[in-house]
Backbone as ProteinMPNN parsed JSONL, in Angstrom:
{"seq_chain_A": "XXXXXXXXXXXXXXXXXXXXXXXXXXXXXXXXXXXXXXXXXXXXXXXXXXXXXXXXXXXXXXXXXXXXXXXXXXXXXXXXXXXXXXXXXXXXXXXXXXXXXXXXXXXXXXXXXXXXXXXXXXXXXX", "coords_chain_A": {"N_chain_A": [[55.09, 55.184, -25.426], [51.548, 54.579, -25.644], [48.764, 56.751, -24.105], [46.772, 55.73, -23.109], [48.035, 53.293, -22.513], [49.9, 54.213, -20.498], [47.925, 54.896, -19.04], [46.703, 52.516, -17.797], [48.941, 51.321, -16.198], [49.142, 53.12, -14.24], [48.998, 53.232, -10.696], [45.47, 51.945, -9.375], [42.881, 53.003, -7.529], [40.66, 52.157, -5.397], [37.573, 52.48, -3.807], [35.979, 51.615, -1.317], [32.747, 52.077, -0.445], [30.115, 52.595, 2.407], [27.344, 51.936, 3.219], [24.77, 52.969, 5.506], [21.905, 52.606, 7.299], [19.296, 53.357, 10.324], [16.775, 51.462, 11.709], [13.614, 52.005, 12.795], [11.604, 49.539, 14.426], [9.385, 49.109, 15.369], [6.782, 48.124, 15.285], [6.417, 46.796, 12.475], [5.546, 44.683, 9.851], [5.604, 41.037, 9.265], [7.18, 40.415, 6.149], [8.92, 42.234, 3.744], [10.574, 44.679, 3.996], [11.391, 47.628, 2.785], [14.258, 49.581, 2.67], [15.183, 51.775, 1.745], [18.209, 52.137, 0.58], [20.078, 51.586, -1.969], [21.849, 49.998, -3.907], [23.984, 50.946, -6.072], [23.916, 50.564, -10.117], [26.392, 48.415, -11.814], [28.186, 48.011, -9.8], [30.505, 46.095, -7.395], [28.597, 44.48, -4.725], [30.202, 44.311, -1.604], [29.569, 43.773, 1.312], [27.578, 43.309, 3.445], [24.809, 43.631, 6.683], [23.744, 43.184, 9.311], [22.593, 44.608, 12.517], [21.966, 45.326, 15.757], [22.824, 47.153, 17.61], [21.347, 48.738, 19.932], [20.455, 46.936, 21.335], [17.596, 46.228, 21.501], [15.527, 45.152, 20.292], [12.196, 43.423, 20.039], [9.924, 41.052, 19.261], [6.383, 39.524, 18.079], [6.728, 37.215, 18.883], [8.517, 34.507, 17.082], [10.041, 36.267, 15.932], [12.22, 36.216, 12.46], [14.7, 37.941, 11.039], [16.432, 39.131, 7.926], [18.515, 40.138, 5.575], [18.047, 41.585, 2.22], [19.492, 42.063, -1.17], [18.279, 43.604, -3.513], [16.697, 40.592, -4.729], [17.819, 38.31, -3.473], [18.717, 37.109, -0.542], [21.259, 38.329, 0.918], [22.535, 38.388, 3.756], [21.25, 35.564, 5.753], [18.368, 34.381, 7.217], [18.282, 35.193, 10.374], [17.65, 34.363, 13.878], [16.152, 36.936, 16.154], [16.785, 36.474, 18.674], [19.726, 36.122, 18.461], [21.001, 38.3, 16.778], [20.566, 40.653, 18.52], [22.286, 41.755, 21.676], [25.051, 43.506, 22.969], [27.34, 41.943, 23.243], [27.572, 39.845, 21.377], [28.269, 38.825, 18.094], [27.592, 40.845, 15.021], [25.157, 39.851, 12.796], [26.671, 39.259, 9.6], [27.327, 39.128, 6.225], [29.884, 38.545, 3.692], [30.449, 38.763, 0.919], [30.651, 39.025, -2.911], [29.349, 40.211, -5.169], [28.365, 40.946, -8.458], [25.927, 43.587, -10.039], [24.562, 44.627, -12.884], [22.761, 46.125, -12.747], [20.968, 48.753, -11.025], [19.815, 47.956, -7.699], [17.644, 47.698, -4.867], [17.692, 47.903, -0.939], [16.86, 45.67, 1.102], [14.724, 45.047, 4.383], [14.083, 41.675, 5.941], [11.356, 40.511, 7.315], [10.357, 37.534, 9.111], [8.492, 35.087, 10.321], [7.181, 36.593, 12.738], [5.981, 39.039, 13.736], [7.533, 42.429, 13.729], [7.976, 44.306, 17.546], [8.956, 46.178, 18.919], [12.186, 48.281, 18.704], [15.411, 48.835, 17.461], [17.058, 48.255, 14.246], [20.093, 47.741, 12.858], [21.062, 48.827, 9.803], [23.512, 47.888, 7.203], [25.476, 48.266, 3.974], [27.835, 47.647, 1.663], [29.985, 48.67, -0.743], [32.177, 48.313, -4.161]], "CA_chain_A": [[53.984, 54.484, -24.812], [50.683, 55.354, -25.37], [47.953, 57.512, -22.934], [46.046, 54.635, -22.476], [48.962, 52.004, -21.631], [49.846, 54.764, -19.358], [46.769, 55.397, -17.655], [46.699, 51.586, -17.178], [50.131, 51.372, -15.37], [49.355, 54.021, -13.042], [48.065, 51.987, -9.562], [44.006, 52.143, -9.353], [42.952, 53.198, -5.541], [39.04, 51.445, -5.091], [37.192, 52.614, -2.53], [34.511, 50.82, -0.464], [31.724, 52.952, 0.144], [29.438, 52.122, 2.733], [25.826, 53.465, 3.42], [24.131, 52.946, 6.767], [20.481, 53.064, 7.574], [18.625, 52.589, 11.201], [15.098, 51.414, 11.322], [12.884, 51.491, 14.003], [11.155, 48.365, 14.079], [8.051, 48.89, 16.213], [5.036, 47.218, 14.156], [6.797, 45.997, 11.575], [4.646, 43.377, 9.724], [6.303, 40.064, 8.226], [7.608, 40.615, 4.752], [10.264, 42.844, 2.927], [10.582, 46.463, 4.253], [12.343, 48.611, 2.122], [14.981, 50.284, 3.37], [15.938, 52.888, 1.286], [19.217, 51.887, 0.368], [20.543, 51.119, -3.285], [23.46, 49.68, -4.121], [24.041, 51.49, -7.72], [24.335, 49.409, -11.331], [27.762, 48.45, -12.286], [28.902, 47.917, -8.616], [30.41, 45.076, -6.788], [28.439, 44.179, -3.36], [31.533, 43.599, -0.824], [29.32, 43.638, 2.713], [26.054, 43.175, 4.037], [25.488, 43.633, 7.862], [22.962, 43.861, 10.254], [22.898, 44.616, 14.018], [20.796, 45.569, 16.947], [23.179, 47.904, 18.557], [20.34, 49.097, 21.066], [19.825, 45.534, 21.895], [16.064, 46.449, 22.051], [14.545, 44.35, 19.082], [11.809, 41.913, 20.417], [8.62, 40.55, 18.318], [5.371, 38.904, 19.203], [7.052, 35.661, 18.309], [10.446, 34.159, 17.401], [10.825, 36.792, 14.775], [14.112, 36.153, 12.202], [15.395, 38.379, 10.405], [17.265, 39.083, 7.023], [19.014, 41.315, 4.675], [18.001, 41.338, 0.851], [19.793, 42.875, -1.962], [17.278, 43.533, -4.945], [16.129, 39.016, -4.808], [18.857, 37.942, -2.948], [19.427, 37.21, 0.615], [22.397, 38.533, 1.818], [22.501, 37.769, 5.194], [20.969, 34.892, 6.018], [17.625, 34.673, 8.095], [18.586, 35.101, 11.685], [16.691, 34.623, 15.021], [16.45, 37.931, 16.527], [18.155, 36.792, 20.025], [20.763, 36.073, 17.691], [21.521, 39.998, 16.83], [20.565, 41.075, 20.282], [23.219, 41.525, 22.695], [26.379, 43.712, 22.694], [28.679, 40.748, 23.092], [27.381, 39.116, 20.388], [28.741, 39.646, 16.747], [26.207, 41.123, 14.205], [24.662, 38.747, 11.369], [26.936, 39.929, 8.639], [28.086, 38.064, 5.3], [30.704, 38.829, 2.769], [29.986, 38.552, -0.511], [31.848, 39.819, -3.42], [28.018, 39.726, -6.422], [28.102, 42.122, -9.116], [25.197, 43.803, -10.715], [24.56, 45.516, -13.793], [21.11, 47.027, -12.866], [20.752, 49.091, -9.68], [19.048, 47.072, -6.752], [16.999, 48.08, -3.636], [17.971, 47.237, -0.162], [15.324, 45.206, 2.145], [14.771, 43.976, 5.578], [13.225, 40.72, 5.5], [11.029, 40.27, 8.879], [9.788, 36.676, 8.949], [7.879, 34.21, 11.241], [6.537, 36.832, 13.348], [5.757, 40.777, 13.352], [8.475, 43.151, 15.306], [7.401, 45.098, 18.211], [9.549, 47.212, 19.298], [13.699, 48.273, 18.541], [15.993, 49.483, 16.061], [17.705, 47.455, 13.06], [21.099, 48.585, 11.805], [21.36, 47.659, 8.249], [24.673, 48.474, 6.633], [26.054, 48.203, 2.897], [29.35, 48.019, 1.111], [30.237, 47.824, -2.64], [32.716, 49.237, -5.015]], "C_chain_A": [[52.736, 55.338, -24.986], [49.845, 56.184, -24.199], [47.24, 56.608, -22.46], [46.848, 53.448, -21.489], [49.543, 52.798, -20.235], [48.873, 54.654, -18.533], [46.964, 53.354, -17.081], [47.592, 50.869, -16.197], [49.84, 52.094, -13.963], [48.062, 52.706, -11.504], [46.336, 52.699, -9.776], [43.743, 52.336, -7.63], [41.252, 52.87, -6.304], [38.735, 51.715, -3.94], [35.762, 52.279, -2.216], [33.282, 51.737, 0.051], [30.586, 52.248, 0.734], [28.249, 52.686, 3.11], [24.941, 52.253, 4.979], [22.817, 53.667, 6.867], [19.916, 52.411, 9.481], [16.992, 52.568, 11.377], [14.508, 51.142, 12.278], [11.522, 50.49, 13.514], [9.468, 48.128, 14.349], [6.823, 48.83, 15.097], [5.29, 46.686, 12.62], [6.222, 44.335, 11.067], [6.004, 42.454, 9.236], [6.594, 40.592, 6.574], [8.832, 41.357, 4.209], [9.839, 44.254, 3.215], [11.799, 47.447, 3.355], [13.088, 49.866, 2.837], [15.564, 51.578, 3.348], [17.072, 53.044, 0.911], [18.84, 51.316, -1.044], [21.745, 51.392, -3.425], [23.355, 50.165, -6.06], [24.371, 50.314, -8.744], [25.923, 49.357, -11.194], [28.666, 48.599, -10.667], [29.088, 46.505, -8.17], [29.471, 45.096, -5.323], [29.192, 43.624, -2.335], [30.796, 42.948, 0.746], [28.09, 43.44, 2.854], [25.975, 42.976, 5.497], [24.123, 43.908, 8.545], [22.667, 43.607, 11.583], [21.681, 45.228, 14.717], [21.85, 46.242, 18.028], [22.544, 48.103, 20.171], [19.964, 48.092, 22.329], [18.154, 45.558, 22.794], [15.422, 45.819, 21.011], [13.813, 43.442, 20.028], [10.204, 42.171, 19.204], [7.945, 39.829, 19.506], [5.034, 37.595, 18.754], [8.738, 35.523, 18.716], [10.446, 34.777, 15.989], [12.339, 36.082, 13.793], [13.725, 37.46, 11.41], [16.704, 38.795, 9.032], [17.819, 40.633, 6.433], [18.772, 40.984, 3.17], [18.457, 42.573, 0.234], [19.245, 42.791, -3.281], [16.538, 41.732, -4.259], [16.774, 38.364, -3.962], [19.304, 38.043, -1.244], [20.751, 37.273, 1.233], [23.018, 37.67, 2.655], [20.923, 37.15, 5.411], [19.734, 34.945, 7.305], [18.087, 34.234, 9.622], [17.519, 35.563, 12.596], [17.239, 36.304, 15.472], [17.519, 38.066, 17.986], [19.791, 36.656, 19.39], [21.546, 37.328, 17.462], [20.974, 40.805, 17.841], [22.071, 40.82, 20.884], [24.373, 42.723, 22.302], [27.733, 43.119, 22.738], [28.606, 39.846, 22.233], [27.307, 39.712, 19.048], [27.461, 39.573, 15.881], [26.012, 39.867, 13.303], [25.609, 39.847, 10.184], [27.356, 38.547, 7.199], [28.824, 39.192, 3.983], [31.205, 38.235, 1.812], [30.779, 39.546, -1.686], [30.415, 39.387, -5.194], [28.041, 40.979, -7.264], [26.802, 42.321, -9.872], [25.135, 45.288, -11.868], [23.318, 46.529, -13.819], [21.546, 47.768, -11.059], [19.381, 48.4, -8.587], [18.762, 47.615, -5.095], [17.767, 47.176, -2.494], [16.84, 46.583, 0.798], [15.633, 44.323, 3.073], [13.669, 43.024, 5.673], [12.974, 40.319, 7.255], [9.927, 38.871, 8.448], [9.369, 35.634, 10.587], [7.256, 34.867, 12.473], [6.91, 38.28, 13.251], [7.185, 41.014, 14.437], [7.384, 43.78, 16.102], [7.802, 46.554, 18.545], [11.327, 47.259, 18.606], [14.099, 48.855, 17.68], [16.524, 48.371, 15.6], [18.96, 48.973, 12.611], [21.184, 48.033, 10.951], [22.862, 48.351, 7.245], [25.653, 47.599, 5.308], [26.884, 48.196, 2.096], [29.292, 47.229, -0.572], [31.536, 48.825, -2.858], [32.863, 49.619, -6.397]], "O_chain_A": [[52.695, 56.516, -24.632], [50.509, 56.225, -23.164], [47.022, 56.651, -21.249], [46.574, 52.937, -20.404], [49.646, 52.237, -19.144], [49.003, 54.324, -17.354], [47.369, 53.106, -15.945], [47.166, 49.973, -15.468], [50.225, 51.713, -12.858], [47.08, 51.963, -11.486], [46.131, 53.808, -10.27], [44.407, 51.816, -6.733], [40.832, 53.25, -7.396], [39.415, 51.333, -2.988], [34.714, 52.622, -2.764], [33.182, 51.906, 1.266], [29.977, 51.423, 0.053], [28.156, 53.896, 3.316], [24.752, 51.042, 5.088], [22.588, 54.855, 6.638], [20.127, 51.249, 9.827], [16.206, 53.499, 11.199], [14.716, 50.05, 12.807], [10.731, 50.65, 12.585], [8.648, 47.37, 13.83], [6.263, 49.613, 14.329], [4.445, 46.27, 11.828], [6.381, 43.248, 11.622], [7.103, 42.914, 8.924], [5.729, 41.327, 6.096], [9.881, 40.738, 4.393], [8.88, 44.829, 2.7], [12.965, 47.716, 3.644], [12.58, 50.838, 3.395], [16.129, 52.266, 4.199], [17.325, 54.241, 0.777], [17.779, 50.768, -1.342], [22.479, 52.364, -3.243], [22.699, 49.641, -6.96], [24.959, 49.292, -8.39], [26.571, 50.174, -10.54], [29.688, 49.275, -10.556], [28.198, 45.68, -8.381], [29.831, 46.084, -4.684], [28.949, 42.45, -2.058], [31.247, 41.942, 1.292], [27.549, 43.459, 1.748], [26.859, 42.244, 5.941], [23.484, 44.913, 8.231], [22.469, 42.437, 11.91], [20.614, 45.534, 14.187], [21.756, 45.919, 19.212], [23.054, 47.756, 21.236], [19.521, 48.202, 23.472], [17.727, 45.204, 23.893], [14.282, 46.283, 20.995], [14.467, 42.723, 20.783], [9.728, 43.153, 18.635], [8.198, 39.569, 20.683], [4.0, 37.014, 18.427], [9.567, 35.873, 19.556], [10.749, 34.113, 14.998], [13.303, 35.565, 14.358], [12.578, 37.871, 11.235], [17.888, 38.695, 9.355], [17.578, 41.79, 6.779], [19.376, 39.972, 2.814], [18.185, 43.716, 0.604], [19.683, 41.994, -4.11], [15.849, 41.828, -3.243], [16.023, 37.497, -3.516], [20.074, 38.893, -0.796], [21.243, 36.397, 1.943], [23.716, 36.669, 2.493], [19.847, 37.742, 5.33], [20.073, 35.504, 8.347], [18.216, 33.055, 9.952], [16.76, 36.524, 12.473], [18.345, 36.784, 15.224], [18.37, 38.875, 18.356], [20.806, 37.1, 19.928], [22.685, 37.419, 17.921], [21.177, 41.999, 17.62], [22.819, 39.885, 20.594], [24.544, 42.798, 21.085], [28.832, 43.571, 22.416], [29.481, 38.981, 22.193], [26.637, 40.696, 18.735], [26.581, 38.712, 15.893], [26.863, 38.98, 13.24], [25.268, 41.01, 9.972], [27.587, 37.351, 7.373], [28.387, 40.255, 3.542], [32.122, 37.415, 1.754], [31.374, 40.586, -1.407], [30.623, 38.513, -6.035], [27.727, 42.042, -6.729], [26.402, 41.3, -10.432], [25.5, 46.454, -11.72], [23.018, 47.408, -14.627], [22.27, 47.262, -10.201], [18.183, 48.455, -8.862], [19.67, 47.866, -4.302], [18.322, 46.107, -2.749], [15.913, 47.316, 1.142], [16.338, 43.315, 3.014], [12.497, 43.37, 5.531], [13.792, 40.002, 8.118], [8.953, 39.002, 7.708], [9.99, 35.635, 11.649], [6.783, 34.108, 13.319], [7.972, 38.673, 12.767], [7.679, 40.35, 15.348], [6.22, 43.881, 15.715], [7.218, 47.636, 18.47], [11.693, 46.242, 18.018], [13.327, 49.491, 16.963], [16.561, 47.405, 16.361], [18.907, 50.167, 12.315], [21.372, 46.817, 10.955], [22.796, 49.455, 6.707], [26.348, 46.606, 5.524], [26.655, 49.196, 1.416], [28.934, 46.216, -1.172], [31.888, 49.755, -2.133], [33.499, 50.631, -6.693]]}, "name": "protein", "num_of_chains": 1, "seq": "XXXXXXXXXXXXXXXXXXXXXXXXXXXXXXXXXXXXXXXXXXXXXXXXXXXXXXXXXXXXXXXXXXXXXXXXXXXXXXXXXXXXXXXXXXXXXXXXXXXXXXXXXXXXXXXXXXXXXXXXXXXXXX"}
């Protein structure tokens, strides 16, 4: 048997690496905040996630809220009482998108500025 048909026999272990950022929110205009996160080229995107642990987010509106990966909304624009609360499950979606380019992560603050709070924004690929 060759080295190759070997190597391909042997099991593959994949591991999910996830990267975590928190963002304090206070004056946060409308638009796409960059987060500092990149999901590398040649990776799948498995997770997308974002929470309000603190349950201190409010705006000087009915803020929503998103997650973008590079063009791509993630997670879905959500009201902010929505990811408020500690009994209430984060805005997350699970997605399985591959890209061949490396792509920025961004919080998408729409329909009204933040004021105050933190944003957890959290990432998974492999």
């Amino acid at each position: 048997m060759s080295t190759a048909n070997q190597a391909l026999r042997k099991p593959q272990v994949i591991r999910e690496i996830t990267k975590e950022i928190t963002i304090d929110c206070a004056g946060v205009a409308i638009g796409d905040l960059d987060t500092g996160l990149v999901v590398p080229a040649g990776k799948f995107l498995t997770r997308a996630f974002l929470s309000n642990q603190a349950d201190d987010l409010t705006s000087g509106g009915s803020a929503t809220l998103a997650v973008k990966v590079g063009s791509t909304a993630t997670v879905a624009a959500t009201a902010i009482a929505s990811v408020k609360g500690t009994g209430i499950a984060p805005a997350e979606d699970v997605i399985a998108t591959y890209s061949a380019t490396s792509r920025k992560v961004y919080l998408t603050v729409a329909t009204a500025s933040l004021t105050a709070g933190t944003a957890v924004i959290k990432v998974s690929y492999v």
